[in-house]
N, C-alpha and C positions, 0 to 999 in steps of 0.2 A: 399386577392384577392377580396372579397365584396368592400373593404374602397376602393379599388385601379380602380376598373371597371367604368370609368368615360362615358364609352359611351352614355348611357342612359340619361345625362346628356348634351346630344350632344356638345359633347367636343371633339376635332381634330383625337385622337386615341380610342381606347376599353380601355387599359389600363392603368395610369399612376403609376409609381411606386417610390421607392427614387433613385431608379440608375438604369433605365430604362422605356422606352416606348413601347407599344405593339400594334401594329395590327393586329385584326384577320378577315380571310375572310376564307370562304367556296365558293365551288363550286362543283359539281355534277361530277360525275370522269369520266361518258362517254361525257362529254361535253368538255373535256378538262381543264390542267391546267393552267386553265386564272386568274387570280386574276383583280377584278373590282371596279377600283379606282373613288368613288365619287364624288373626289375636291382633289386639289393641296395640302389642308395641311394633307392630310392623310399619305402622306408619305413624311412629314416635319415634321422636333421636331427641338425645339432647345435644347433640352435635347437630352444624347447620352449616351448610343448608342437605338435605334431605330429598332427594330425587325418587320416584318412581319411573322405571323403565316397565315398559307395553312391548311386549311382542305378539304381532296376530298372526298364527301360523296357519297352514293348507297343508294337508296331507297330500304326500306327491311322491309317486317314484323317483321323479328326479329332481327328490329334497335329500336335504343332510340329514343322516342319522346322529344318534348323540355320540353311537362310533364312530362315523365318520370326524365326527366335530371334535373328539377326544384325539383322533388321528392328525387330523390337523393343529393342533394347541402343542400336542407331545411335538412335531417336525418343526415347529417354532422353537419351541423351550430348546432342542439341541445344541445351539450356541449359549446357553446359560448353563450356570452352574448344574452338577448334578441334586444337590439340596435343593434347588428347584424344583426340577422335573420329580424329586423323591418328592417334595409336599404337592407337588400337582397330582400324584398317582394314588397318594394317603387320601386326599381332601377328597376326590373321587371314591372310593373306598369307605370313607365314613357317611358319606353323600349317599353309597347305596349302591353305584355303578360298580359292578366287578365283572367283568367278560369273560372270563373262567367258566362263571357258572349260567351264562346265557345262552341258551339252549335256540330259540327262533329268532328270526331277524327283526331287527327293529323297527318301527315304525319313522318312516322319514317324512321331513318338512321342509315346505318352503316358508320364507319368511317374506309374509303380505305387505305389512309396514311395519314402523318401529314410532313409537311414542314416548316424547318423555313429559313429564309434569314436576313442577318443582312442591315439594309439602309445604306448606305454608300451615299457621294458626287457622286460616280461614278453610281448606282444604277438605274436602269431606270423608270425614276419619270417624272415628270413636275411641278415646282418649281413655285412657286408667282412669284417670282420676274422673270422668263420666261415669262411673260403674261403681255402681255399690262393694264392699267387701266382699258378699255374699255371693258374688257372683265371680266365678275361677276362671271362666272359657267366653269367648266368643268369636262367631266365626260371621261376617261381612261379606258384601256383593258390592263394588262401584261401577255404576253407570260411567266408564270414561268418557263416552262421547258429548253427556251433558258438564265434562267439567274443564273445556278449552280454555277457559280463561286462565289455568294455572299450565297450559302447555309451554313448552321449552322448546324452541326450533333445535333439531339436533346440531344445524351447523353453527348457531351460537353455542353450545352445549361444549359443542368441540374447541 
């Protein structure tokens, strides 16, 4: 999962794998199940199949912080190599997380549900090749709750 989390390295998806690609997004669960697309290649691979992962989270005291969350991934990685736990503490680092310089406490979460949806051609995206030249950026909104029919049971998933 560390070798495979390529986002940090801003690279199209979060995760590249040998026979799969992954996107994940979070959003706030009284705000709605939106998912909020960056750019065009985010929900483009030319690797397949192509998953988007939904986290809907709730502010909560007695949620995880992404401290917390790093504290736990690091007491895992311990029985792995150290070139592990060194590119899990870089990827973090290039990502933007550095706790050195974190000054007030984080905001914690609970996680409400999890969603996943498979990309499909049919899938409602906006594709490069949609878009004129002229056009450099754009940044999307998806209604997940109107788009079940590409959902994924997480325990087939698994």
């Amino acid at each position: 999962a560390i070798n495979s989390w390529v986002g940090p390295e801003s690279d199209k998806q979060d995760f590249l794998l040998d026979d799969m690609v992954i996107e994940v997004k979070s959003h706030r669960t009284s705000k709605g199940d939106f998912a909020y697309i960056s750019s065009p290649q985010q929900l483009n691979s030319e690797k397949d199949p192509l998953y988007l992962f939904s986290y809907a989270l709730t502010p909560s005291v007695n949620g995880l912080s992404i401290e917390s969350l790093t504290h736990s991934i690091g007491a895992l990685l311990k029985s792995e190599s150290n070139d592990v736990v060194t590119t899990f503490e870089n990827k973090l680092m290039e990502y933007g997380y550095i706790p050195e310089i974190i000054k007030e406490p984080l905001k914690k979460f609970i996680v409400d549900k999890i969603k996943i949806f498979h990309i499909t051609q049919d899938f409602p995206k906006i594709s490069r090749k949609d878009l004129r030249d002229e056009i450099v950026s754009v940044k999307y909104t998806i209604d997940l709750s109107k788009c079940s029919e590409f959902q994924v049971k997480i325990e087939s998933f698994l």
